[in-house]
N, C-alpha and C positions, 0 to 999 in steps of 0.2 A: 312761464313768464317770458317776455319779449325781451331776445335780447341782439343789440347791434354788435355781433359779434364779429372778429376780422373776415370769417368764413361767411355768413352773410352778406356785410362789404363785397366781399372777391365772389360773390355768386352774382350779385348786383352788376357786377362790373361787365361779369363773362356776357350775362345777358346784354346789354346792351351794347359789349362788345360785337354778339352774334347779328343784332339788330344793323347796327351800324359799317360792320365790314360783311355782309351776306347779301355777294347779285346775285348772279345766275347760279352758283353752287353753293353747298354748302360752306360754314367754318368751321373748318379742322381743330382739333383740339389741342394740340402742337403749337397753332397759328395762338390759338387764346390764350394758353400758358406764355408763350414765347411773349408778346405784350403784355402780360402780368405779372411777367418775373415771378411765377413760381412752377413748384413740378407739376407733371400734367396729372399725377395719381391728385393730387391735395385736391381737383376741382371734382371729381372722378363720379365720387358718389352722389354731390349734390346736381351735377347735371341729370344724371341720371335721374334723380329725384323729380328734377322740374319736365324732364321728358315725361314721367310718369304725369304730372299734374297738368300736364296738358300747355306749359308755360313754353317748352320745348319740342323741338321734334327730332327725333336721333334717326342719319340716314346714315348707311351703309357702306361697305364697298371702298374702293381705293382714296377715292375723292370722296369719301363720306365725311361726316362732321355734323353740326347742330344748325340747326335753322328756327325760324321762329314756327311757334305751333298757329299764330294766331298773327293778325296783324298788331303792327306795334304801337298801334292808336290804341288798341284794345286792350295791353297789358301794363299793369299801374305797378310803380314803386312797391307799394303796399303791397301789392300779393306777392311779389315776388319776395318781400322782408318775410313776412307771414308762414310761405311755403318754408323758407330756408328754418324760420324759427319754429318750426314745428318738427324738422327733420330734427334739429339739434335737440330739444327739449325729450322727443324721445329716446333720446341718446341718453340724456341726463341723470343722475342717480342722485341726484338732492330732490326732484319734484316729490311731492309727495311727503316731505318731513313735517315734522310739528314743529307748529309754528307757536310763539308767545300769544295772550290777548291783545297786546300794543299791537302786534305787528299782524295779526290778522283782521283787526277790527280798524285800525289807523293807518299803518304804513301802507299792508298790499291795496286796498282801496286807491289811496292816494297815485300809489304805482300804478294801477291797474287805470285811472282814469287818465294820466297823461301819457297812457302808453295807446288808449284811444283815441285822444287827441290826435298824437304823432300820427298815425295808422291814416285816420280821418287824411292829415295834410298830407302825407304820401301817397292816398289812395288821390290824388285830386293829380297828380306828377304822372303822365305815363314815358314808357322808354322811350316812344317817338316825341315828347318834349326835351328828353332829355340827346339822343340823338342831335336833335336841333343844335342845343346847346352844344354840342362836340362840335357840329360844322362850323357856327357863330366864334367858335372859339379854336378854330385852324387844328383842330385836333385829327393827325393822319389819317384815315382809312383805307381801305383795299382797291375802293374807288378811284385813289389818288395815285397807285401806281399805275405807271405809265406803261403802256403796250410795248415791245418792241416786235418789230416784224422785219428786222435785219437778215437777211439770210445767208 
């Protein structure tokens, strides 16, 4: 089952972080924790994960760090909740119990159809709308520090 968990949030976040502060180099992991206010291990696995799904691309090296795998027109809310909630779920050790008649036949249904809904309106959101919204909304980026070339 789909859930909006604080670590899906903060997967949510990194990505559009990487979107939105990523010119010419990649964003360091360091950089994305350090704006998120948490440690760099918590983000750790699930980057890795969307590197794997193709959401991400992981480069190397001193200045290595995450860049997008794809443009950021092309990557929606939704898959990005989707990927994370799928990492997590098989993490899970409730999936899979028995369930009551009420709650298989009435509740998960019910659950199950406004979690499509949801998905549906997230898949319609991508990170370069949301991007948008961060510049509309004077939200810092990498873009906005200023060069110095004092010598």
């Amino acid at each position: 089952m789909l859930k909006l968990s604080r670590k899906t949030i903060l997967a949510l976040e990194a990505v559009v972080d990487v979107a939105y502060n990523a010119r010419p180099e990649p964003v360091q992991a360091k950089e994305i924790t350090k704006r998120l206010g948490i440690p760099q291990r918590y983000l750790e696995q699930v980057m890795q994960h969307l590197v794997h799904e193709g959401v991400l691309k992981g480069v190397r090296g001193p200045r290595g760090g995450y860049r997008l795998a794809r443009e950021r027109r092309r990557i929606t809310v939704g898959e990005v909740v989707r990927l994370v909630s799928e990492l997590e779920s098989a993490m899970d050790e409730t999936e899979g119990q028995v369930e009551s008649p009420l709650g298989e036949k009435i509740v998960r249904p019910l659950i199950e159809t406004a979690i499509t809904k949801m998905l549906a309106d997230l898949d319609s959101i991508t990170i370069e709308d949301l991007c948008s919204q961060a510049d509309g909304a004077g939200v810092p980026g990498r873009s906005d520090e200023r060069m110095d070339f004092t010598i």
